[in-house]
N, C-alpha and C positions, 0 to 999 in steps of 0.2 A: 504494500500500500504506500501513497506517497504520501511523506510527512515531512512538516514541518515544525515548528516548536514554538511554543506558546512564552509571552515574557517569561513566566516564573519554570520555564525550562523544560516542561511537559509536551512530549510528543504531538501533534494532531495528528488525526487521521485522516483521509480524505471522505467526507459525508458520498460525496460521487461514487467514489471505489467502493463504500460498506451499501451503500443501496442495489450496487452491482450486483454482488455476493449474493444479495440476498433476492431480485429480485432474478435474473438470471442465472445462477449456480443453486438455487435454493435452501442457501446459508441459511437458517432464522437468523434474526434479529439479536434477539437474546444470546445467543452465544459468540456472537463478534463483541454485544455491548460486555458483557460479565468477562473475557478476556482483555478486553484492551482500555476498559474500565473499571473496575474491582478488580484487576491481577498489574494491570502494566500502568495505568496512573494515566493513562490517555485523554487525551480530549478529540470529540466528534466535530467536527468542522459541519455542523449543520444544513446551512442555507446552503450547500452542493446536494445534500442530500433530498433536500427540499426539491431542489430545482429539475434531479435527477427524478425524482419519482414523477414529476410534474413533464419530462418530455417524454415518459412512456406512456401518458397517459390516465395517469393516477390521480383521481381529484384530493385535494387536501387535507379531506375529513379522513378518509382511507388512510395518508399518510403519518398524520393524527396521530389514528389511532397504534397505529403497528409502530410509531414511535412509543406509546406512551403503551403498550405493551409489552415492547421489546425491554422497556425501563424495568419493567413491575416485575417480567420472568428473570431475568438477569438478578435482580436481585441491588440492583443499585437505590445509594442514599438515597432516603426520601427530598431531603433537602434539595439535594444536588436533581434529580429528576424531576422535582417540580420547579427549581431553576430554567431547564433544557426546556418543560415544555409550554412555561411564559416566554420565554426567548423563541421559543417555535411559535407559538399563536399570533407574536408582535412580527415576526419576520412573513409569517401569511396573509398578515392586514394591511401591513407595509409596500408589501408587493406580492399584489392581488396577479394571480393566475390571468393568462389571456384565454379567451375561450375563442377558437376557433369557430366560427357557423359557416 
């Protein structure tokens, strides 16, 4: 996965590459987040992953949820996951989906 590093020196992951995994390879969710978030200290580079779910054709809610599933099965802070998923709902308001007709 390509990574970069967060100020305080913490890996990211790329949100694009763990949406890949999971939607093409059928990685779940839960098990990239509980490794590379409770074992390795990572952080999820999000809005790729937003964006990624969003050019397959994924509406939001869907993304949502299987965000805020992936949190719950993994097993991640409570804190820290209701962090990730007001940062998510503000990154979906902020920059609303184009709908195609």
């Amino acid at each position: 996965m390509m990574r970069n590093v967060t100020t305080d020196g913490r890996a990211m992951v790329s949100g694009e590459r763990l949406f890949s995994l999971h939607d093409s390879c059928g990685l779940p969710l839960c098990m990239s987040l509980d490794r590379g978030l409770n074992e390795s200290q990572m952080v999820v580079e999000w809005p790729s992953f937003i964006e990624a779910a969003r050019r397959q054709g994924w509406l939001d809610q869907r993304t949502y949820r299987l965000i805020a599933e992936g949190l719950l099965e993994a097993g991640v802070d409570r804190e820290y996951s209701e962090n990730v998923l007001a940062h998510t709902r503000r990154y979906m308001v902020t920059n609303p989906m184009e709908i195609v007709q």
